[in-house]
C-alpha positions as CSV (number, residue, x, y, z in Angstrom):
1,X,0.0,0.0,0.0
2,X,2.9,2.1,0.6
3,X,2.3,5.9,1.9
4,X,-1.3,5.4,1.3
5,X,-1.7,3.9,4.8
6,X,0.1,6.8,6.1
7,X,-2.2,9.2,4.5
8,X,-5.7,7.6,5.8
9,X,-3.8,7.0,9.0
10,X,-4.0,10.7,9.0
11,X,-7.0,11.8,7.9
12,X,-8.4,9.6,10.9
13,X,-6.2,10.8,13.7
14,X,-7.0,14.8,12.0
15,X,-11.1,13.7,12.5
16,X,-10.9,12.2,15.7
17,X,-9.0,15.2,17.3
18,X,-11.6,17.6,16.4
19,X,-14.0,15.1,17.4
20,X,-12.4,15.1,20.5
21,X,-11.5,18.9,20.8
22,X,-13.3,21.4,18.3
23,X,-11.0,23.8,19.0
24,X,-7.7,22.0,18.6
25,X,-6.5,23.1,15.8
26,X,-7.2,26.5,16.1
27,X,-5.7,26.5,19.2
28,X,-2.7,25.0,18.1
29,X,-2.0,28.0,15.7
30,X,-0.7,30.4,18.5
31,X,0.1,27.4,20.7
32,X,4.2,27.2,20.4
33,X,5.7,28.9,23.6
34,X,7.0,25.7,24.9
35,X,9.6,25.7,28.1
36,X,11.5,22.7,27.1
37,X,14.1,22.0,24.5
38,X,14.4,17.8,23.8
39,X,17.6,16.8,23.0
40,X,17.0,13.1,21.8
41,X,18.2,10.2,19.8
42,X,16.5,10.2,16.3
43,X,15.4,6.0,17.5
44,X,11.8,5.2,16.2
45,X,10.7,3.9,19.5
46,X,11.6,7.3,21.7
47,X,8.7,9.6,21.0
48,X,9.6,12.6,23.1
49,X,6.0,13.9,23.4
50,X,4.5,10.4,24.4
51,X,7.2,9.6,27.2
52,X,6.6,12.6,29.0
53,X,2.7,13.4,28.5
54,X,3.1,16.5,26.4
55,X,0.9,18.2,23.8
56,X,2.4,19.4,20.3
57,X,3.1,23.0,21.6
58,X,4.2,22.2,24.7
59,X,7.8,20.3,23.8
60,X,10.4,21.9,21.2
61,X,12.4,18.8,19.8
62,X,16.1,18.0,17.7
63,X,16.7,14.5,17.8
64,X,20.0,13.0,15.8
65,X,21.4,9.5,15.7
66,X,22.7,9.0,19.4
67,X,21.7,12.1,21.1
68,X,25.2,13.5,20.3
69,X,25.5,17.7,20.4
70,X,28.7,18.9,19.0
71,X,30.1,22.3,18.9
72,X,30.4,21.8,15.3
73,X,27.0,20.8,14.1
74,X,25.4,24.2,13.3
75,X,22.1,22.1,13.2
76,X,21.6,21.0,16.4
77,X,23.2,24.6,17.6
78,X,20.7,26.8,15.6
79,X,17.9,24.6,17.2
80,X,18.9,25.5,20.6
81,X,19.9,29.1,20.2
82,X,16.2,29.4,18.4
83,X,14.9,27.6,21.4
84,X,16.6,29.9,24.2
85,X,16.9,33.2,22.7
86,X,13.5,33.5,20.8
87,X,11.4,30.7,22.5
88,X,12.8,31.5,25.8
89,X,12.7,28.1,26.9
90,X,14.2,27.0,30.6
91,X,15.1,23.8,30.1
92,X,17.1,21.7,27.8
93,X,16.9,18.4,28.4
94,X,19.6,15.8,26.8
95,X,17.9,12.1,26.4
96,X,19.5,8.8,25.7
97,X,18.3,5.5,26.0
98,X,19.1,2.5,26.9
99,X,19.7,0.0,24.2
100,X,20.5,2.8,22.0
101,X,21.7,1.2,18.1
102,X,23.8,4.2,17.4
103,X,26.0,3.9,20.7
104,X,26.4,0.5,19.5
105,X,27.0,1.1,16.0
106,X,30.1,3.0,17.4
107,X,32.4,0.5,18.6
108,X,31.6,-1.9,15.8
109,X,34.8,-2.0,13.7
110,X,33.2,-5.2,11.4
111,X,30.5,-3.6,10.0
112,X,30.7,-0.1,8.2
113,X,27.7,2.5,8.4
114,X,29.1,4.7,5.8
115,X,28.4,8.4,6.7
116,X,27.2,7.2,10.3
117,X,30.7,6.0,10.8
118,X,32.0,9.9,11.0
119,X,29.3,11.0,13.2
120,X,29.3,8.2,15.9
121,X,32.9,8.9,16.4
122,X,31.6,11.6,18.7
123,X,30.4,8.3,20.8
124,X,33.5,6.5,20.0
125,X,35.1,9.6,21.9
126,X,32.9,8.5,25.1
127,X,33.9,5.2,25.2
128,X,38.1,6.2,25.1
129,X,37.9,9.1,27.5
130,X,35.9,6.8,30.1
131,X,37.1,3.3,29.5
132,X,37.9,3.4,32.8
133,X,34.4,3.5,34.1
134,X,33.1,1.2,31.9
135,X,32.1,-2.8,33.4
136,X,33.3,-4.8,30.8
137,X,32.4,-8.1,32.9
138,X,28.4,-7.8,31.4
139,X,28.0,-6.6,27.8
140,X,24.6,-5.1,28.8
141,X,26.3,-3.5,31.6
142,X,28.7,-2.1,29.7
143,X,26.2,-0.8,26.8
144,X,23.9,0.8,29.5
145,X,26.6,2.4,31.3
146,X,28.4,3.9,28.1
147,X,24.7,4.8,26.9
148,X,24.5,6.8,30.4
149,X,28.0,8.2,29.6
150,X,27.6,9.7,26.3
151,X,24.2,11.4,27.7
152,X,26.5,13.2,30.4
153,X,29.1,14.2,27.8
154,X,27.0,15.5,25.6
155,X,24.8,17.4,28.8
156,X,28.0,19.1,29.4
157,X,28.1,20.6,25.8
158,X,25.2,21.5,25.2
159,X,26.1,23.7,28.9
160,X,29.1,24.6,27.5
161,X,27.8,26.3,24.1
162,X,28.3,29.5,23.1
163,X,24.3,30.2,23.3
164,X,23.6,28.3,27.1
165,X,26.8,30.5,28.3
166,X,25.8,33.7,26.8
167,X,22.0,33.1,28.2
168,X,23.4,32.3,31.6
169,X,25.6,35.4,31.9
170,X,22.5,37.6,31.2
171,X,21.1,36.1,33.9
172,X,18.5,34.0,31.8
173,X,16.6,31.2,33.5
174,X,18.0,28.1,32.2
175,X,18.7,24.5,33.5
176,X,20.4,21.8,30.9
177,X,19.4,18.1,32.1
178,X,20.6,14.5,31.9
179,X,18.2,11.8,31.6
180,X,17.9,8.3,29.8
181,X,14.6,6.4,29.1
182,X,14.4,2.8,29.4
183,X,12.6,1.2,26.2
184,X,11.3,-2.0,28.2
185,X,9.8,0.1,30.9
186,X,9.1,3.2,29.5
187,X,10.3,5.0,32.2
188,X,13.0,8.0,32.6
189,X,16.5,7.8,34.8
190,X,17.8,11.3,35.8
191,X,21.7,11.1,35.4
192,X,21.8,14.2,37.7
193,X,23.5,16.4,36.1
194,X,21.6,19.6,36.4
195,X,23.5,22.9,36.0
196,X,22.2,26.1,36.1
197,X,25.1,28.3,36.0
198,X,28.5,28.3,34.4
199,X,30.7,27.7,37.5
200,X,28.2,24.3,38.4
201,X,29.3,22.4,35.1
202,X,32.3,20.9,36.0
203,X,31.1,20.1,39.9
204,X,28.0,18.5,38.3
205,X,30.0,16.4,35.7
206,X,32.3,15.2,38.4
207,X,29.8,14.5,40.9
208,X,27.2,12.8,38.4
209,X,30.1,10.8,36.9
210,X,30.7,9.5,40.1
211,X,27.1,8.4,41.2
212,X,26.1,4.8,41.1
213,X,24.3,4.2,37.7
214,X,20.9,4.1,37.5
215,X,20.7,1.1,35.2
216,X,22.3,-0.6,38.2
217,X,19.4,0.3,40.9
């Protein structure tokens, strides 16, 4: 059937919400002035909306392959200096998840993901820097732990950009967040990492680096 299904898909869900809400629609029109920016992986089964019970409107969203936010992808930056200097939005919340392909994908030498393969070095970066910390008794240990790992690096850059450092020394409202969902309980970990200034980014790294993992509780 091929994008037909798509299209009836739809035209029902578009009936039944103004069967549900007559005034949905024009509501929605003047409805963006959310006070979250989702940072997530681009995975299928992670709809940011769903996990957390929010309306279209209500959550501003970027997702890329991994959750990974780089000083040198003016993509993701653009999305979150549009997010916290015109949206105003107070919190920017990095997700991972558990199970995540792309983490995986990164450490697989065998098989080649072409353009991927450049990208995911950013996680490949994670691994090497915190090999240390790493259990590499359990393979899902050590999955769910480096998952939890590349969430908190890329936490701390997103604090660290250009835009969440100028907004902070203006005095702006802003908190950047750590969490990771878990796909077989649909439930989110909070890596606790949780700045809200400039001088709390390092003392949050360390500490929330340090903290037993939550895939481990």
């Amino acid at each position: 059937m091929g994008l037909e299904r798509l299209l009836q898909n739809n035209q029902r869900w578009a009936e039944a919400k103004v069967k549900q809400d007559p005034e949905y629609y024009s509501r929605l029109l003047d409805l963006q002035a959310p006070e979250y920016l989702w940072i997530g992986c681009s995975d299928s089964r992670v709809p940011a909306n769903d996990i957390v019970g929010m309306e279209p409107g209500e959550l501003f969203v970027h997702r890329n392959v991994a959750n990974v936010v780089v000083h040198s992808d003016l993509n993701c930056l653009s999305v979150i200096e549009y997010a916290v200097r015109v949206l105003g939005v107070k919190h920017i919340m990095v997700v991972g998840h558990y199970g995540c392909g792309g983490v995986k994908a990164a450490l697989r030498d065998s098989e080649p993901y072409g353009l991927a393969d450049n990208w995911l070095r950013h996680v490949r970066d994670v691994a090497r820097t915190h090999a240390k910390r790493l259990p590499v008794e359990h393979e899902e240990s050590y999955w769910d732990r480096l998952c939890e790992l590349n969430v908190l690096e890329q936490a701390r850059s997103a604090a660290e950009s250009t835009v969440v450092q100028e907004a902070w020394r203006n005095g702006q409202e802003l908190t950047v967040h750590s969490w990771v969902y878990r796909l077989n309980d649909g439930l989110v970990r909070d890596l606790g990492f949780s700045p809200q200034a400039t001088e709390r980014v390092e003392e949050q790294f360390r500490q929330a680096l340090d903290a037993p993992s939550p895939s481990s509780l």
